[in-house]
Backbone as numpy.savetxt, mean C-alpha at the origin, in Angstrom:
# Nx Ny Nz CAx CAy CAz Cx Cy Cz
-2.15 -28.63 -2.99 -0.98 -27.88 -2.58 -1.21 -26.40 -2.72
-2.44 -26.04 -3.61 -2.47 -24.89 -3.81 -3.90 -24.43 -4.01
-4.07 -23.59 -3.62 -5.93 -23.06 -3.05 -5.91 -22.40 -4.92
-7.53 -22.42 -5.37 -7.78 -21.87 -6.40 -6.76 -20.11 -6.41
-7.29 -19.74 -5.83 -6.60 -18.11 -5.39 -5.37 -17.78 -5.68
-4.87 -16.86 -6.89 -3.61 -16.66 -7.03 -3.07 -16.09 -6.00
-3.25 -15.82 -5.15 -2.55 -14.86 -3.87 -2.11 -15.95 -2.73
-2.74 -17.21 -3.24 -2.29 -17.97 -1.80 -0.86 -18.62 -2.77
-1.19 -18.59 -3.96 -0.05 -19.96 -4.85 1.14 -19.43 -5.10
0.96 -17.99 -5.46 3.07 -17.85 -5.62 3.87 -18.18 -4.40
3.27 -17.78 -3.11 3.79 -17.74 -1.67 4.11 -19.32 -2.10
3.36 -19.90 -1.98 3.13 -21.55 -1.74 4.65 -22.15 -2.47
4.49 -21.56 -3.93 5.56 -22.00 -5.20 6.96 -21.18 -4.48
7.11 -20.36 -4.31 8.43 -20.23 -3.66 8.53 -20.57 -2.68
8.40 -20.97 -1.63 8.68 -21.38 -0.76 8.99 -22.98 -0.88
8.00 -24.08 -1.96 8.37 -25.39 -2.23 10.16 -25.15 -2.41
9.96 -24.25 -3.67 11.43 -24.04 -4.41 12.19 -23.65 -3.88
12.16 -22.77 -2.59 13.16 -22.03 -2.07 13.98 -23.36 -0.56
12.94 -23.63 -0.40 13.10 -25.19 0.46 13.87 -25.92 -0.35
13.70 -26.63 -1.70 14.35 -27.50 -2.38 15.56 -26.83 -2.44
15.87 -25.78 -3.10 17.35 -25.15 -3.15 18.13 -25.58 -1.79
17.16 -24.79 -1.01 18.71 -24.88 0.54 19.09 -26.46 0.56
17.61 -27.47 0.51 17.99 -29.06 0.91 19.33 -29.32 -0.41
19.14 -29.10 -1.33 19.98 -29.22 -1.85 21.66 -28.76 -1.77
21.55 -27.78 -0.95 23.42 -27.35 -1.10 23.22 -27.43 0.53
22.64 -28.56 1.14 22.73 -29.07 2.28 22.63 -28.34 3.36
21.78 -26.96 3.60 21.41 -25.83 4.63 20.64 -26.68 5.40
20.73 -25.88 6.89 19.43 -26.31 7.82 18.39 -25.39 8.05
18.44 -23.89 7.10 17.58 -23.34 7.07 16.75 -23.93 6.40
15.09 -23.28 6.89 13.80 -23.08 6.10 13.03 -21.74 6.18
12.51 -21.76 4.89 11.60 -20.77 5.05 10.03 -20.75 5.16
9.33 -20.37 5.80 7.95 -20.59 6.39 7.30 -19.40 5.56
5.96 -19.92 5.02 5.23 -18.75 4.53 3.76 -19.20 4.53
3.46 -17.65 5.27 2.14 -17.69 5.76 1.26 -17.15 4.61
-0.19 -17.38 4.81 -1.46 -16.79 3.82 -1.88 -15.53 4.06
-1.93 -15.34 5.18 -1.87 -13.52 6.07 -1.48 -12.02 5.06
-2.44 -11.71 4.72 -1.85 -10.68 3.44 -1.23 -9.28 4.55
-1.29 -9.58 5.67 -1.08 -7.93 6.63 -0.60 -8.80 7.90
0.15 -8.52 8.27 0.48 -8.94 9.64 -1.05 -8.29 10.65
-1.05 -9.22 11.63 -2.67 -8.59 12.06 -2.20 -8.50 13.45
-1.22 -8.45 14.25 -0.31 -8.34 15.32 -1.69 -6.96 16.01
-1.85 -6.88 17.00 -2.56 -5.55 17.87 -0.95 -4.95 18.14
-0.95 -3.40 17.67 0.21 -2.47 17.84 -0.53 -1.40 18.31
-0.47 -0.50 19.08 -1.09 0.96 19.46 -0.21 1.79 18.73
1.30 1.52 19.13 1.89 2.81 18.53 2.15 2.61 16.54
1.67 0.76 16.40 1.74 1.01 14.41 0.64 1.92 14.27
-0.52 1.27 15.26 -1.82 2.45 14.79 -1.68 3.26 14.86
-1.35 4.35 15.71 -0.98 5.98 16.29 -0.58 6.27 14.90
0.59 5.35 14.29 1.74 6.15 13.85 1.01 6.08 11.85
0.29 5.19 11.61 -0.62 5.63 10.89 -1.53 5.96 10.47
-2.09 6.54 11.72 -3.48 7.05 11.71 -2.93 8.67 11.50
-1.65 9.50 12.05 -1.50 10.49 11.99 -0.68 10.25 10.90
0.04 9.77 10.19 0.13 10.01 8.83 -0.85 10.53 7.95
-1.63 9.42 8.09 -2.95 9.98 7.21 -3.43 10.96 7.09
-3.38 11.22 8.35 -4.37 12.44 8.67 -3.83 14.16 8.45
-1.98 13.72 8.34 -1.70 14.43 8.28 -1.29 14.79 6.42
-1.13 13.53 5.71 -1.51 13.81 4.42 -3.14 14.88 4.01
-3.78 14.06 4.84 -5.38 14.77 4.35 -5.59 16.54 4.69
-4.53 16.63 5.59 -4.50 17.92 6.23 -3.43 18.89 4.56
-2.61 18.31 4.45 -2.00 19.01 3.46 -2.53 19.19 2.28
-3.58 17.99 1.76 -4.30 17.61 0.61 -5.28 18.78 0.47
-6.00 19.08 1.55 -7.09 19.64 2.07 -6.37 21.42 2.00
-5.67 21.77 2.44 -4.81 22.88 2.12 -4.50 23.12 0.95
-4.08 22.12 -0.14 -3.94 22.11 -1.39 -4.90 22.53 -2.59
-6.25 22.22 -2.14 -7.24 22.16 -2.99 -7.83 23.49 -2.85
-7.84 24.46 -2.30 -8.83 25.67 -2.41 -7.48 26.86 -3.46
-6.59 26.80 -3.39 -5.97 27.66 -4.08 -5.89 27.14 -5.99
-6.08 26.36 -5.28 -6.43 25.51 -7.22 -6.93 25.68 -7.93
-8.81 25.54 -7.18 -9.89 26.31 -7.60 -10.07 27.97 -7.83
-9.39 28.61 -6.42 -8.89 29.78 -6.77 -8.56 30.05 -7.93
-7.39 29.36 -8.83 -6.03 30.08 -9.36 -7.43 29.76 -10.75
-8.41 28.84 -10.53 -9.03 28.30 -12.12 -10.14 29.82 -12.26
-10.74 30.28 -11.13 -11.49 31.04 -11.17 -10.99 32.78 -11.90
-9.51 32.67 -11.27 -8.73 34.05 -12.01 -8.82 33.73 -13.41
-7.86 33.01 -13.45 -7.43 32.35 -15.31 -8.87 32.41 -15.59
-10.13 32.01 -15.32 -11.49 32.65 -15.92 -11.93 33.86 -16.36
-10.97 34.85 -14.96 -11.77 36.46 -15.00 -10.63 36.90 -16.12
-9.26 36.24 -16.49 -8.43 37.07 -17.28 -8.86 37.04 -18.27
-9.63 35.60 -19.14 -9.86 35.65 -20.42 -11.25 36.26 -20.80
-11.45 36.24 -19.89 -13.49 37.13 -19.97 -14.05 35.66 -20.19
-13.97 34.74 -19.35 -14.95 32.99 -19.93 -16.58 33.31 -18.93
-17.49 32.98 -19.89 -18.60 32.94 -18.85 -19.01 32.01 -18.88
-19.55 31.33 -17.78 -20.28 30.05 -18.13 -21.98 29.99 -18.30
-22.02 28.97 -19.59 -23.69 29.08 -19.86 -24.54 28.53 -18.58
């Protein structure tokens, strides 16, 4: 009923249980649960829409990092630090 793999068995365990509940207070719902850790559907615009996320994090990240180093290099020249 259940693959060695903890990632396939909780899905598996709620869903037994979540089935038994409804049969019990007499529903005609069910719930179906797949092994699929990502929906794998082909989307152009999910891709688009996180490929420029990313990219647009990396763009800000990337902006972020030279004034940093900057600000470490002053705080160096204020205290007189040299390096060996």
């Amino acid at each position: 009923m259940c693959s060695p793999e903890p990632v396939n068995c909780f899905p598996v365990l709620m869903n037994i249980l979540s089935n038994t509940f409804l049969r019990l207070f007499n529903s005609t719902a069910r719930f179906r649960v797949w092994s699929e850790l990502f929906y794998m559907g082909e989307n152009p615009e999910l891709k688009n829409y996180i490929f420029f996320g990313l990219f647009t994090y990396l763009l800000v990240l990337a902006a972020g990092l030279p004034p940093l180093f900057a600000m470490s290099n002053v705080e160096d020249s204020k205290v007189k630090s040299t390096s060996c």
